[in-house]
N, C-alpha and C positions, 0 to 999 in steps of 0.2 A: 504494500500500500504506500507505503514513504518512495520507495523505490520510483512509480508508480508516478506520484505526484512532483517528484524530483522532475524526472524524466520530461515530464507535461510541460515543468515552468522554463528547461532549459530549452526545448524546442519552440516554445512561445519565445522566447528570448532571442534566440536565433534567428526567428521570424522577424521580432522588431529591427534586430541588427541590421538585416535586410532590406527592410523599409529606411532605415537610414541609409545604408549604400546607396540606395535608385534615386534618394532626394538629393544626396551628394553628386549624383552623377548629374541630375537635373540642374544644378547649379553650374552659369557657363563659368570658363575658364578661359584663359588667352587661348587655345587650342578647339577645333572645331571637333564636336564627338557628338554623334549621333545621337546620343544619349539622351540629349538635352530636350529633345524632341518629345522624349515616353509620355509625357503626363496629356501633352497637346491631343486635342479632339477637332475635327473640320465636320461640320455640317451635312452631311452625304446622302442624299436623296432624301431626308427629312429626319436625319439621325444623328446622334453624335458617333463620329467615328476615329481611334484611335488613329492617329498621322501612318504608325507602322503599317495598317492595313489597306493604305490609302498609295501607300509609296516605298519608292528604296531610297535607303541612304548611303552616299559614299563620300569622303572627305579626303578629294584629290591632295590637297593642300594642306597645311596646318592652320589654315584660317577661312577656309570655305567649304561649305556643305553643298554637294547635289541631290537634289531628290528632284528622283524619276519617279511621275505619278504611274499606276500602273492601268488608270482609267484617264486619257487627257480633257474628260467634262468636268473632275476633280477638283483640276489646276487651279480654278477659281475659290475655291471654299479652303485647298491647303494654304493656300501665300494669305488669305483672310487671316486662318487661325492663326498662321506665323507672324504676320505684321501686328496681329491683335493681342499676343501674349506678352508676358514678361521678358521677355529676352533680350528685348534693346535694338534686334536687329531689322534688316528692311529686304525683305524676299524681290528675286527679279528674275522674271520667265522670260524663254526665248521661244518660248510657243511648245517646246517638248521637254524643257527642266525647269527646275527653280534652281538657283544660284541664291545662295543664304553667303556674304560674304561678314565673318564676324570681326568688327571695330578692336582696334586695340583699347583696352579696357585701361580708363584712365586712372590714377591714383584712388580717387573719391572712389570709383564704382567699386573697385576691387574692396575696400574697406566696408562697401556695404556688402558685397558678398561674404565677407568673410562673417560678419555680423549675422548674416543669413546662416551659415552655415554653423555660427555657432548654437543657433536656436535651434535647426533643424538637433544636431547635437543631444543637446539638451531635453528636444521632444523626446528622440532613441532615448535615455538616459530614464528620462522619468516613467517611460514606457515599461522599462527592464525594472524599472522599482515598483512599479504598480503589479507586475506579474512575480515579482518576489512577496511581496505582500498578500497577492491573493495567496500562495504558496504554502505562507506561512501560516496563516489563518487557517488554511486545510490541514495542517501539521498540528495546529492549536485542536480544531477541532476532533482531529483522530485520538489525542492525547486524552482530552477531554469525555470523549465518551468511549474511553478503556481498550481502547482498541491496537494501543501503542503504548511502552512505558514513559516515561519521562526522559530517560536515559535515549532513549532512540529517537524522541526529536529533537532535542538538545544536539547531539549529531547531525541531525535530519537538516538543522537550524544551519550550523557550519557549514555543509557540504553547499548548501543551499546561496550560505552568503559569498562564497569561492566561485560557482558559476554565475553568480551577480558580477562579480568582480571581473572575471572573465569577458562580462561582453561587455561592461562600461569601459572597459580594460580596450575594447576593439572599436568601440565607439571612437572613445578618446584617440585611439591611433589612425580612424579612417580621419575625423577634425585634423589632427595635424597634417598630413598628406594633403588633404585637399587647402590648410590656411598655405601649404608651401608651393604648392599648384596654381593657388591667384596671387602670391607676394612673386611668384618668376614671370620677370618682363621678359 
C-alpha cells in the first residue's frame, strides 16, 4: 500500500516535471525551435487546431522557422495564430511556406523571459508539492486507520521527501539551462 502510493506520487511528479519541460521549451530563445509552436491552435474549418496538425516545421537556420502547411487553405488561419500569439514574431508566406524569421531578442525581453521562466518554474515546483502533500495525507490516513505502523510511514515520509527532492532537484536544473539559453547572445 505505501509502496503503492509512493509509486503514484513519483509518476504524478514526473508528469508535472514534464509539463515544465514543454513550457520551457514554449518559451522563445535567441534560437528558432519548433517547439515554440506546441501550445498555438489556428482556427481550421471551424475548430481549434493544434499548428502541429496543420503543418511541418523545419529550422533551416538558427533564426528562422519554415512551416509547410500540409492543406494550403490553412495558410491563412496558421500566420493568424502566429502573428496573434505571444511570440513577438511576424509570419510571411510566399504563397506555399511561412517564413517565421525570429528578432534578436533584446536585453529587456530576455529578462522578461527569464522572469517567465522562472514562474513557469515555480508553477512545476508547487505542483511537485501539492502531489507530495496529497501523498502524504494518504500515508497519514493509512497510519490512521491501522493499516500501517507508525514506523513505516515515518519511512514512507523520507523516501517520499527524497523523490520531492529529486524532481525540484530537475526542475531547478531545467531553470538554469534555459536562464543560460536566453542570457547567450
Amino acid at each position: 500500500m505505501i509502496n503503492q502510493t509512493l509509486n503514484e506520487a513519483d509518476s504524478k511528479m514526473s508528469k508535472a516535471v514534464e509539463v515544465t519541460r514543454e513550457d520551457f521549451a514554449a518559451i522563445r530563445t535567441g534560437r528558432a525551435n519548433p517547439s515554440m509552436f506546441h501550445k498555438l491552435t489556428a482556427d481550421y474549418y471551424g475548430s481549434p487546431t493544434p499548428l502541429q496538425q496543420l503543418a511541418s516545421f523545419s529550422a533551416p537556420e538558427p533564426r528562422v522557422i519554415i512551416i509547410s502547411p500540409f492543406d494550403q487553405s490553412a495558410m491563412s488561419a496558421i500566420e493568424k495564430s502566429i502573428r496573434d500569439s505571444d511570440l513577438g514574431v511576424n509570419p510571411t508566406d510566399d504563397g506555399k511556406t511561412i517564413r517565421v524569421t525570429l528578432p534578436e531578442l533584446t536585453e529587456e525581453r530576455r529578462k522578461d523571459y527569464i522572469k517567465m521562466a522562472k514562474g513557469k518554474a515555480e508553477d512545476g515546483r508547487v505542483s511537485v508539492r501539492n502531489i507530495r502533500r496529497n501523498a502524504k495525507q494518504s500515508l497519514e490516513k493509512l497510519e490512521k486507520d491501522g493499516e500501517v505502523g507508525k514506523d513505516d510511514v515515518t519511512g514512507a515520509e523520507k523516501r517520499l521527501d527524497s523523490i520531492t527532492k529529486k524532481h525540484t532537484d530537475e526542475i531547478d536544473e531545467m531553470l538554469k539551462h534555459k536562464e543560460a539559453e536566453l542570457l547567450e547572445v
